[in-house]
C-alpha positions in Angstrom: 0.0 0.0 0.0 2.6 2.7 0.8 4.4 1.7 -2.9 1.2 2.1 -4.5 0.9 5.7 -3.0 4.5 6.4 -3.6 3.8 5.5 -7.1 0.6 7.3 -7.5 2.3 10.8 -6.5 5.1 10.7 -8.5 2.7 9.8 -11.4 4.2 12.6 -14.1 0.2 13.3 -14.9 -1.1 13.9 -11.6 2.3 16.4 -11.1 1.2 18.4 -14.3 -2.9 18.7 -13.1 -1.5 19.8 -9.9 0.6 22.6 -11.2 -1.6 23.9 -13.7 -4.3 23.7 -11.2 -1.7 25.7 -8.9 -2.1 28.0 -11.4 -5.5 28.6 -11.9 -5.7 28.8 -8.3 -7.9 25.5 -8.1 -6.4 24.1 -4.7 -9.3 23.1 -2.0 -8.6 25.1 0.8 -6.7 24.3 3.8 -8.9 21.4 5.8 -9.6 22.0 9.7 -7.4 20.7 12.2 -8.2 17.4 12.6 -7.5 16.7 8.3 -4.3 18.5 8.4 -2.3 15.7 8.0 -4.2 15.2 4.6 -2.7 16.3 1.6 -4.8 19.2 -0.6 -6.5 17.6 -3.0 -6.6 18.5 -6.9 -9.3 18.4 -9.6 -7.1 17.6 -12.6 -9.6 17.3 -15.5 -11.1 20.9 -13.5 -7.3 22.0 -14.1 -7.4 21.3 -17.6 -10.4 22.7 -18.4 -9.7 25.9 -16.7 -6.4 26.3 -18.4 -8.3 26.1 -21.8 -10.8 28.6 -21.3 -7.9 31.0 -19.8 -6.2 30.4 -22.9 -9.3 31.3 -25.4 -10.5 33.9 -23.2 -6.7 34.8 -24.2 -7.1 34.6 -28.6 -10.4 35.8 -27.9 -9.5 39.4 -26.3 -5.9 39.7 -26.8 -4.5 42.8 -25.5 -4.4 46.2 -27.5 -1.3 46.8 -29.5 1.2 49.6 -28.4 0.2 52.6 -29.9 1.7 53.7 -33.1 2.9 57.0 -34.1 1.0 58.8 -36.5 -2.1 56.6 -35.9 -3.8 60.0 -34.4 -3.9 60.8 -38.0 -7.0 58.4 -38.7 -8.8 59.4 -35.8 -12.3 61.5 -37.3 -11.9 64.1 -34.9 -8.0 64.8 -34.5 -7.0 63.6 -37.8 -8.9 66.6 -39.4 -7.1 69.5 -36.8 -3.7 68.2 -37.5 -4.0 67.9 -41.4 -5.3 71.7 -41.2 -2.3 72.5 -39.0 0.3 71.0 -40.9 -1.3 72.6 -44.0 -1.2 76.7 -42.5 2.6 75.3 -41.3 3.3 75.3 -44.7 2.2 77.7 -45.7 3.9 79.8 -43.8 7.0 78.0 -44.3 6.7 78.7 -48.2 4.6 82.2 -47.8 5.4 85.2 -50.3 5.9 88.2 -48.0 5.1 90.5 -50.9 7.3 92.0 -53.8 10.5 93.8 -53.0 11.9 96.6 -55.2 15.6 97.0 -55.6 18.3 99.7 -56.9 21.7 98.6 -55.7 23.8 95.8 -55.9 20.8 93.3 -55.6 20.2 94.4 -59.1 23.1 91.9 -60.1 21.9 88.3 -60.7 25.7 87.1 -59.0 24.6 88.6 -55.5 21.0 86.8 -55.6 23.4 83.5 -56.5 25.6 84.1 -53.0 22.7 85.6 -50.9 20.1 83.1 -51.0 21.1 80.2 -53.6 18.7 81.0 -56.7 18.2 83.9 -58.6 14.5 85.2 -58.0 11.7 86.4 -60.6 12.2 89.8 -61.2 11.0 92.6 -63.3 12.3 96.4 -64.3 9.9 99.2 -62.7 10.6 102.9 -62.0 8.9 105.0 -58.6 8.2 108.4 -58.5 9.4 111.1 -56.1 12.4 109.2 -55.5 16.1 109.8 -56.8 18.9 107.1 -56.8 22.2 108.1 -55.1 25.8 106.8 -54.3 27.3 106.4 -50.7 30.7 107.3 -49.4 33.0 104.2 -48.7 30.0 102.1 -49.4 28.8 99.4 -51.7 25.0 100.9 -51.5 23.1 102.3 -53.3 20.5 105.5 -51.1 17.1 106.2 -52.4 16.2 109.6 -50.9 12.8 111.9 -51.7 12.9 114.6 -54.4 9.4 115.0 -55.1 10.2 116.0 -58.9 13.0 112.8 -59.6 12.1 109.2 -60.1 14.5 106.3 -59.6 14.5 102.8 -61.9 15.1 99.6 -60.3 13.8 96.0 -60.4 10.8 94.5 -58.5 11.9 91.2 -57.0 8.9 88.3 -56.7 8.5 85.2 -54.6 11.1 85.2 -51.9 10.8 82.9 -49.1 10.6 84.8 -45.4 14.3 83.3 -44.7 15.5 84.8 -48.2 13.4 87.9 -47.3 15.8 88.3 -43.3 18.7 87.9 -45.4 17.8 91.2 -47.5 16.9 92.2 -44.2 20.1 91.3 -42.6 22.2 92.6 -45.5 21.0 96.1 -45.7 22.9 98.2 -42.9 21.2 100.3 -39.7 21.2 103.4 -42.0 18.2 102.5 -44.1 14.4 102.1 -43.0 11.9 99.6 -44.4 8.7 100.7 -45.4 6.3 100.4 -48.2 5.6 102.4 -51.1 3.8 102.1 -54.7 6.0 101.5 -58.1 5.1 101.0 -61.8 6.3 98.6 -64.0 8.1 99.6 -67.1 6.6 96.6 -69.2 2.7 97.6 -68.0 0.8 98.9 -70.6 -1.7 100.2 -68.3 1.1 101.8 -65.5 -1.3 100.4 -62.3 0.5 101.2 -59.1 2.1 98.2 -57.4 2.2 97.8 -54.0 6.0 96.8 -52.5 8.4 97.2 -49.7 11.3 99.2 -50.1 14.3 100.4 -48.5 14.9 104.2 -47.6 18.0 106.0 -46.8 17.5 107.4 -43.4 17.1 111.3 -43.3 19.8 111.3 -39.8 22.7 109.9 -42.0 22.2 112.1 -45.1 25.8 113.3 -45.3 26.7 110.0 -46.3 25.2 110.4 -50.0 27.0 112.0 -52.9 25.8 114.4 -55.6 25.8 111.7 -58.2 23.8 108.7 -59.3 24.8 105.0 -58.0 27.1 103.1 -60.4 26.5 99.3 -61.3 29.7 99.9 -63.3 31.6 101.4 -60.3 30.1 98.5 -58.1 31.3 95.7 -60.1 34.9 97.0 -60.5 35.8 98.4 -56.6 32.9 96.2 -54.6 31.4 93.0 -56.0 33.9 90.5 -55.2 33.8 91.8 -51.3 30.0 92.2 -51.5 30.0 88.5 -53.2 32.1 87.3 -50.1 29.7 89.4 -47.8 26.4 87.7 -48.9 27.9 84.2 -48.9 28.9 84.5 -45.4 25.3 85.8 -44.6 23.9 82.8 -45.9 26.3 80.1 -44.4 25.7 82.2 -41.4 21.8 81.6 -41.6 22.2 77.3 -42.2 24.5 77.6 -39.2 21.9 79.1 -37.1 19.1 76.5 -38.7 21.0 73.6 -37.9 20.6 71.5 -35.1 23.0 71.3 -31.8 24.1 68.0 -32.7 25.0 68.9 -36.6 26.3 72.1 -35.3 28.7 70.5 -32.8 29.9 67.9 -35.8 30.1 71.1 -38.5 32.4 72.7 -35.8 34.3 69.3 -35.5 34.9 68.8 -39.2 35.8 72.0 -39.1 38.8 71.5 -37.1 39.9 68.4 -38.8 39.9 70.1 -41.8 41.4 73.7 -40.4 44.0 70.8 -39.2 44.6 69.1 -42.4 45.2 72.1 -44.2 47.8 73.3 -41.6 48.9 69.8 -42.2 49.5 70.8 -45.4 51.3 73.9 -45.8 53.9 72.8 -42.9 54.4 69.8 -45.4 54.7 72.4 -48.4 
């Protein structure tokens, strides 16, 4: 008899009933005093049963996937708000602040090439009560009042608001923005067009000669200066657009090369 029961609980069957049953939490509970010295007993075919409908309950309702980035996008309500978002992001990003008229050096296709990458769409126009001057020991070009005089320049279309701060950044302290009205030379019907301009300031008006600003006089003693000028403006402006991380590995390769080229001249 005590083989048989040795046998019997070793049995590799009744082991697995008991543990799964463990597992479902299908032990009797403890017996009173007097049955303590009688071993819990298990339902094993209870066990298995239990197990199984655990495990469908499982297929069944399986748990919600992790959420996925993007998926707001499909949502009926949210989906809509961002889309429209994203849209006026854009077009912000790629907004045309409005033609610009010009009557200096950004007249030369070369500087448009340094200053912003692309030469712009531009047109010839002329504004009235307006004369076109030189500057002392300055690239410039001043357009000052003189209500009988009118000035010819070109009317510069479709610049982006970063291309726009680098016309802003390249023009000195001494002018003023504002807006004013032009004509275009090629309209048949001479309609007033609305731009933004810049104005020689009245406080620095000893600055500006008697004669008329020379493209010819600007090419020969400035444009290669005023070339280097507007491509550091623009490699200034990625700098500041870059993120810290590409920053810090611009600044690196930077040093490597600054180190290579030392490199080489102590070599030549």
């Amino acid at each position: 008899l005590h083989s048989s029961q040795s046998s019997s609980a070793m049995d590799p069957s009744t082991v697995a009933a008991a543990t799964l049953a463990g597992h479902a939490g299908l032990t009797q509970p403890a017996q009173p005093a007097a049955s303590q010295g009688k071993k819990n007993k298990v339902d094993p075919f209870g066990a298995v049963v239990t197990g199984l409908i655990h495990h469908m309950e499982g297929v069944a309702h399986p748990p919600p996937p992790p959420p996925i980035w993007g998926a707001e996008l499909d949502d009926p309500e949210l989906g809509p708000k961002i889309a429209l978002a994203a849209e006026e992001a854009m077009k912000s990003i790629k907004a045309d602040w409005g033609p610009v008229f010009v009557y200096g050096p950004m007249l030369l296709p070369a500087v448009w090439g340094e200053l912003i990458g692309r030469v712009p769409e531009m047109a010839p126009a002329k504004i009235f009560g307006f004369l076109r001057r030189g500057l002392i020991c300055s690239p410039e070009a001043a357009l000052v009042e003189e209500e009988t005089s009118l000035a010819v320049g070109q009317v510069v279309y479709g610049l982006l608001p970063w291309e726009r701060k680098l016309v802003d950044v390249m023009m000195e302290d001494t002018f003023t923005m504002t807006k004013g009205f032009v004509r275009l030379i090629e309209d048949e019907e001479q309609q007033d067009l609305d731009v933004t301009l810049y104005l020689w300031r009245e406080d620095f008006m000893d600055g500006v000669t008697d004669e008329d600003w020379s493209i010819e006089t600007f090419e020969e003693e400035w444009l290669d200066q005023y070339l280097d000028m507007c491509r550091d403006m623009r490699r200034q402006k990625k700098m500041e657009a870059m993120a810290d991380e590409e920053l810090k590995e611009a600044t690196l390769t930077g040093r490597r090369l600054q180190k290579v080229e030392e490199g080489e001249l102590q070599d030549d």
